[in-house]
GUKESE-364412 format. One record per residue: residue in three letters; chain; x, y, z of N, C-alpha, C in turn; residue number from 1. Coordinates in nm, 4 decimals. Layout:
BEGIN
NODE   residuo   cadena        n_X        n_Y        n_Z       ca_X       ca_Y       ca_Z        c_X        c_Y        c_Z   num
NODE       ALA        A          X          Y          Z          X          Y          Z          X          Y          Z   NUM
...
END
This chain:
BEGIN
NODE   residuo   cadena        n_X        n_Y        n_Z       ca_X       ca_Y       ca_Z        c_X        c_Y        c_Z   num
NODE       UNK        A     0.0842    -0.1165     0.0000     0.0000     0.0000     0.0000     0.0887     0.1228     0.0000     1
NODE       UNK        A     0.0652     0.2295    -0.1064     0.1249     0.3516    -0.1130     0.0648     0.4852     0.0064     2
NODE       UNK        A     0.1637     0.5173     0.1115     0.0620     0.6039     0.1727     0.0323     0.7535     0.0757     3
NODE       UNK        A    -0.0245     0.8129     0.0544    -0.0800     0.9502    -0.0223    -0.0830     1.0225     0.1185     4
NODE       UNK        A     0.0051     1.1689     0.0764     0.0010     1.2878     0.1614    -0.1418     1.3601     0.1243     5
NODE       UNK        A    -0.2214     1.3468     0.2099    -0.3392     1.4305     0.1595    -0.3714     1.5328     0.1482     6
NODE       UNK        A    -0.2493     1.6219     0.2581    -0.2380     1.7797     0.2058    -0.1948     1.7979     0.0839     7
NODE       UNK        A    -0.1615     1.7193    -0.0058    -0.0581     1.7467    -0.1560    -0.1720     1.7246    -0.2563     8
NODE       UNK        A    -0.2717     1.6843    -0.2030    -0.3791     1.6669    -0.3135    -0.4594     1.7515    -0.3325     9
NODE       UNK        A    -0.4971     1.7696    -0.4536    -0.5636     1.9132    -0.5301    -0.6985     1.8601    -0.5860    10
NODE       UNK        A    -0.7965     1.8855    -0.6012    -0.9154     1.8837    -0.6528    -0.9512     1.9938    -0.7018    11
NODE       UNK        A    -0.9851     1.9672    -0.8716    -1.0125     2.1251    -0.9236    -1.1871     2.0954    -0.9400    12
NODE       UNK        A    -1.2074     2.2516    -0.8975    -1.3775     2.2765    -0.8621    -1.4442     2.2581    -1.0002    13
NODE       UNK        A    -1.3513     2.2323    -1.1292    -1.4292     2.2300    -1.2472    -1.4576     2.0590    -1.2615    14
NODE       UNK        A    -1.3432     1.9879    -1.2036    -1.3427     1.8076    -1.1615    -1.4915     1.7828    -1.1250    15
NODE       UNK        A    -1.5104     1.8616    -1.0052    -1.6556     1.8379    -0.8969    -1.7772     1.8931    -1.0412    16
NODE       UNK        A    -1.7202     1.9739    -1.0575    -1.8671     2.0518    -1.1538    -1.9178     1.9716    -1.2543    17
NODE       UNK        A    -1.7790     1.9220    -1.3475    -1.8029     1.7818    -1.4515    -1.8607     1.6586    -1.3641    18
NODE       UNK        A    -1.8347     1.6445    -1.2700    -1.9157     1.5086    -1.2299    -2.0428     1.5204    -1.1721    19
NODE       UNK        A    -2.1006     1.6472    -1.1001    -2.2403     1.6766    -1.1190    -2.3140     1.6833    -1.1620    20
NODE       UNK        A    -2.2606     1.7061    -1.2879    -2.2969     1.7293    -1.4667    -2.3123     1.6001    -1.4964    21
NODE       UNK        A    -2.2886     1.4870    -1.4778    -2.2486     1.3561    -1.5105    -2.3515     1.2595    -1.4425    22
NODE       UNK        A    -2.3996     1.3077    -1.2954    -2.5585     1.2487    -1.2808    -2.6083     1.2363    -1.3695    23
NODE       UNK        A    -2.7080     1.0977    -1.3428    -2.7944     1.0599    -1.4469    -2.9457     1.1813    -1.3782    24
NODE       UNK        A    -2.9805     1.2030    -1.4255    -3.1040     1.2278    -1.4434    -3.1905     1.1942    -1.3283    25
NODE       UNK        A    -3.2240     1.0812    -1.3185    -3.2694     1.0115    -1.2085    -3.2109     0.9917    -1.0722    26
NODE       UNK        A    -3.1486     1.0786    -1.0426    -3.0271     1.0303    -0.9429    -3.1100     1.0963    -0.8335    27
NODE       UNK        A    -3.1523     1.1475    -0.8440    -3.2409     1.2665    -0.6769    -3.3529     1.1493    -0.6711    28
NODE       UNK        A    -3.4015     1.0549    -0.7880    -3.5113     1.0252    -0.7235    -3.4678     0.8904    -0.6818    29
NODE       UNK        A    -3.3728     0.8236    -0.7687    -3.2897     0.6900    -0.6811    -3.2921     0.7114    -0.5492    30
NODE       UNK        A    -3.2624     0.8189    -0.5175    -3.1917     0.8970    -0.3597    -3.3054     0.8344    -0.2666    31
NODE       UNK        A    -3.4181     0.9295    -0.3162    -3.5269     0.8942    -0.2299    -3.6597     0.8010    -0.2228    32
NODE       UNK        A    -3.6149     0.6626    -0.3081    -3.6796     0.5488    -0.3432    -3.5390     0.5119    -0.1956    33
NODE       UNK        A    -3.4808     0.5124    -0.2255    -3.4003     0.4365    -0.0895    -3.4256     0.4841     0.0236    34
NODE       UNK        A    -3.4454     0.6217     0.0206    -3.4529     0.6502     0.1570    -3.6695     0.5993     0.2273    35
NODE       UNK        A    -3.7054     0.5910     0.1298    -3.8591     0.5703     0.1118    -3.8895     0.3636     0.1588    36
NODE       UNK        A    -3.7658     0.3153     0.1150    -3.7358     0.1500     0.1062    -3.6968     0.1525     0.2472    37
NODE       UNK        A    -3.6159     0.2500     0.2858    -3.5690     0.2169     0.4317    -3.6613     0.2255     0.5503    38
NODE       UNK        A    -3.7255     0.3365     0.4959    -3.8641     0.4087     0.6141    -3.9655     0.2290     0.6072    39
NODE       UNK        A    -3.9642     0.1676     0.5067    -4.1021     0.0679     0.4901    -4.0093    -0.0276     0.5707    40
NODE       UNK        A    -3.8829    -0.0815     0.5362    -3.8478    -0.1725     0.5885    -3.6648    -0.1210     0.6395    41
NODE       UNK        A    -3.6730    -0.0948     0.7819    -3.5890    -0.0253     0.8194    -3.4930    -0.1165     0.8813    42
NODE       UNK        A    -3.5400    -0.2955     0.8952    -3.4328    -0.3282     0.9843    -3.3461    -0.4206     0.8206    43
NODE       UNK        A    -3.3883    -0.3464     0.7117    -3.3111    -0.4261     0.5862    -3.2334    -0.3632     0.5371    44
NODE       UNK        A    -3.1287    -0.4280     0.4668    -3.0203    -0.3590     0.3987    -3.0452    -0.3008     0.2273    45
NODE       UNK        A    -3.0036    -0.2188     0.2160    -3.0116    -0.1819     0.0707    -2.9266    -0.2402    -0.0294    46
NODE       UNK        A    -2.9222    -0.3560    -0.0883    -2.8250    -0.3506    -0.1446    -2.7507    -0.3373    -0.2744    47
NODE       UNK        A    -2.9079    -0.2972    -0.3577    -2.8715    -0.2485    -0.4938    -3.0253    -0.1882    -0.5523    48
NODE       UNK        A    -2.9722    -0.1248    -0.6333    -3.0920    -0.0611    -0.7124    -3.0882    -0.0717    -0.8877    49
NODE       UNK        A    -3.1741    -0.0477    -0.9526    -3.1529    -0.0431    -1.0976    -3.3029     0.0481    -1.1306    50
NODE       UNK        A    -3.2547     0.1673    -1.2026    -3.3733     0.2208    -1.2664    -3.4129     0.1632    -1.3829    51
NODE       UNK        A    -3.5843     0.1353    -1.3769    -3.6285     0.0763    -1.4157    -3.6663     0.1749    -1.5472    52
NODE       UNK        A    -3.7205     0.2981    -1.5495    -3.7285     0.3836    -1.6498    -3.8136     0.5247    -1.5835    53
NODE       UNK        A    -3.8432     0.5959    -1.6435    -3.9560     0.7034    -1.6345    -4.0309     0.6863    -1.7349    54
NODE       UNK        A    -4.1182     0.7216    -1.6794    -4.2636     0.7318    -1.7674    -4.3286     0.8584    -1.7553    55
NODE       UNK        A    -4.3818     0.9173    -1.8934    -4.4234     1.0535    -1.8779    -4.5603     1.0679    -1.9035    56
NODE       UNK        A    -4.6335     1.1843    -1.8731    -4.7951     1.1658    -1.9212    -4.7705     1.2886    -1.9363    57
NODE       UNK        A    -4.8868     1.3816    -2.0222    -4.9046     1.5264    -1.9937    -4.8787     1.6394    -1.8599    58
NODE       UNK        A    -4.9466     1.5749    -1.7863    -4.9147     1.6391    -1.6458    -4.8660     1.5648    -1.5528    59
NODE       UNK        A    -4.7924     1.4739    -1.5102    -4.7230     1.3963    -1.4359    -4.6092     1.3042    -1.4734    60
NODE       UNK        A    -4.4357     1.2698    -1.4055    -4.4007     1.1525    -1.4714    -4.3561     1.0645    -1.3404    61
NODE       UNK        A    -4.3647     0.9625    -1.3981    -4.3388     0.8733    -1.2603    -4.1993     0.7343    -1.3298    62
NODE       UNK        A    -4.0827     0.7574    -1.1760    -3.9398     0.7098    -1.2026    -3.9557     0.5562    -1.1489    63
NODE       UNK        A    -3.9396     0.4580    -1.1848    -3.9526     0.3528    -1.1235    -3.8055     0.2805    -1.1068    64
NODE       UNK        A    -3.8200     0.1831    -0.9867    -3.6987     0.1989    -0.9376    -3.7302     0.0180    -0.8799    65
NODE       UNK        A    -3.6583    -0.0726    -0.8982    -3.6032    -0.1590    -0.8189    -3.5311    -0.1811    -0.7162    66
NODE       UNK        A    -3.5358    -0.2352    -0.6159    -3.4643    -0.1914    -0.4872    -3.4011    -0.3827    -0.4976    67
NODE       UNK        A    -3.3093    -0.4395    -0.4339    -3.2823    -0.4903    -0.3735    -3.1895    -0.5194    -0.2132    68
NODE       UNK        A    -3.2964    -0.5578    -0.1331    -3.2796    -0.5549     0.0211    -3.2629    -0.6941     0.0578    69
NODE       UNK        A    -3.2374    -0.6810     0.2278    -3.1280    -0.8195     0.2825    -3.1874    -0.8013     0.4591    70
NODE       UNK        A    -3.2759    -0.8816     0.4985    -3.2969    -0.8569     0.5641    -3.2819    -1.0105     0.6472    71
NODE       UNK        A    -3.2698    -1.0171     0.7954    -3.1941    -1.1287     0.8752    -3.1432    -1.2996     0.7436    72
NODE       UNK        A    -3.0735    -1.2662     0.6792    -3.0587    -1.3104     0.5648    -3.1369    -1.3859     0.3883    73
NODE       UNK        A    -3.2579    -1.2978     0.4592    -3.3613    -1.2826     0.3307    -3.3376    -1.2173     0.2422    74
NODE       UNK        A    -3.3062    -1.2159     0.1598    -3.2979    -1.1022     0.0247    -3.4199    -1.1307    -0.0533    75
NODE       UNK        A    -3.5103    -0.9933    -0.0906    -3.6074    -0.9615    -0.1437    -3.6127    -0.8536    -0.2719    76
NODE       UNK        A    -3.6816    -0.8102    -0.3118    -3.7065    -0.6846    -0.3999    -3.8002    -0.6087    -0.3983    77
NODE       UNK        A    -3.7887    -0.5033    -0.4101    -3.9343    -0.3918    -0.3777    -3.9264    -0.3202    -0.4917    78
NODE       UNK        A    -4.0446    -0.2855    -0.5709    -4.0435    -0.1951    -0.6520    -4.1050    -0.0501    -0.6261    79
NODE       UNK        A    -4.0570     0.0316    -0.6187    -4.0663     0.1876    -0.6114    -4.1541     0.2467    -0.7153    80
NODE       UNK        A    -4.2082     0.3077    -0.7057    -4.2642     0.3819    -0.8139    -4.2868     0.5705    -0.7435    81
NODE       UNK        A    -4.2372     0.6712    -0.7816    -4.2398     0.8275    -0.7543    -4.3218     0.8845    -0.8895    82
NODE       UNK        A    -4.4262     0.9132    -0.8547    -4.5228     1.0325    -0.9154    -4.4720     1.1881    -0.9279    83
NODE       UNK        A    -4.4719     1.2233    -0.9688    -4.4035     1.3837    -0.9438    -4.4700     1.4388    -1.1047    84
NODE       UNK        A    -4.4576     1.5815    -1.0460    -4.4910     1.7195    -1.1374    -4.3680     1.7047    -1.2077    85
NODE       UNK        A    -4.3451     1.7319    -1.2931    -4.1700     1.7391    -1.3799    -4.1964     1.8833    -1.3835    86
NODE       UNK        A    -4.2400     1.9701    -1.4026    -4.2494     2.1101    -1.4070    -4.1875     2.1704    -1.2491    87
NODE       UNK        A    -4.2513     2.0856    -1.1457    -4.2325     2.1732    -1.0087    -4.1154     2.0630    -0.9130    88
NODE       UNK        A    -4.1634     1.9645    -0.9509    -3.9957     1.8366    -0.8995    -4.1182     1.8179    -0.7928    89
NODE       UNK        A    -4.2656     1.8255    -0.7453    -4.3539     1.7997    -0.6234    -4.3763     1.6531    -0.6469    90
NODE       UNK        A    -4.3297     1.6244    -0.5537    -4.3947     1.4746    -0.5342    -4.5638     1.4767    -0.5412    91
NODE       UNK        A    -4.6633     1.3307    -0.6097    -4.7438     1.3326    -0.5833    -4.7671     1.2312    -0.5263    92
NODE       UNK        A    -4.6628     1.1265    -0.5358    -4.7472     1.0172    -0.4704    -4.6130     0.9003    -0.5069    93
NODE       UNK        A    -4.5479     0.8299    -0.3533    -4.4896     0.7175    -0.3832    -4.5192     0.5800    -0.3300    94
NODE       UNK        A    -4.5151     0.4585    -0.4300    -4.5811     0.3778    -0.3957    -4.4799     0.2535    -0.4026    95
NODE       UNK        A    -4.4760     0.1490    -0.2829    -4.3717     0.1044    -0.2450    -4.4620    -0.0762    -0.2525    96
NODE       UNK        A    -4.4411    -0.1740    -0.3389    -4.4727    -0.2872    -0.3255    -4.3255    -0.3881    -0.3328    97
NODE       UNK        A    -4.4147    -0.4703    -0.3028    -4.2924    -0.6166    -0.2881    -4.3198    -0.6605    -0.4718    98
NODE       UNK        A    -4.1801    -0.6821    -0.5065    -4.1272    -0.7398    -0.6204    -4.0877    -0.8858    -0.6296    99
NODE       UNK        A    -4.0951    -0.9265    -0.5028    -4.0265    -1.0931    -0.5097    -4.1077    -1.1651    -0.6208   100
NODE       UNK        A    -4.0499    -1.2138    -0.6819    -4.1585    -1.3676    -0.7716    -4.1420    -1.4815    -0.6762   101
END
């Protein structure tokens, strides 16, 4: 293992700016399909996700989201689904079912 002086390291603020830029799209609502998975089932682990797609209508689009969780060594799947305004980013409505087959 190489130790790295960490005062000698530089991060340029345009580095951080390109990789903000570099979120997908969906990344705020990944955020809070997990944090929404944890509130339903809080004593489980998160241990992966995959966006499933967005879907748009005239006045609403909704991000769907796969969760996979681990709970006293159960692993399951929940599917997410977030309603939202795309105009205002307002949530209207998230709906949290079990995905297992």
């Amino acid at each position: 293992m190489i130790p790295i002086d960490l005062a000698s390291v530089q991060v340029s603020l345009d580095n951080i700016a390109y990789a903000e830029d570099q979120a997908p799209s969906y990344a705020k609502w990944g955020i809070l399909s997990v944090q929404k998975a944890k509130q339903k089932y809080p004593n489980a682990a998160v241990i992966d996700y995959l966006h499933v797609g967005r879907y748009n209508s005239p006045d609403h689009s909704t991000e769907k989201f796969k969760l996979w969780l681990k709970e006293n060594g159960r692993e399951f799947r929940a599917l997410v689904e977030i309603k939202y305004n795309p105009k205002t980013e307002q949530v209207i409505r998230i709906a949290i079912s079990d995905a297992s087959e």
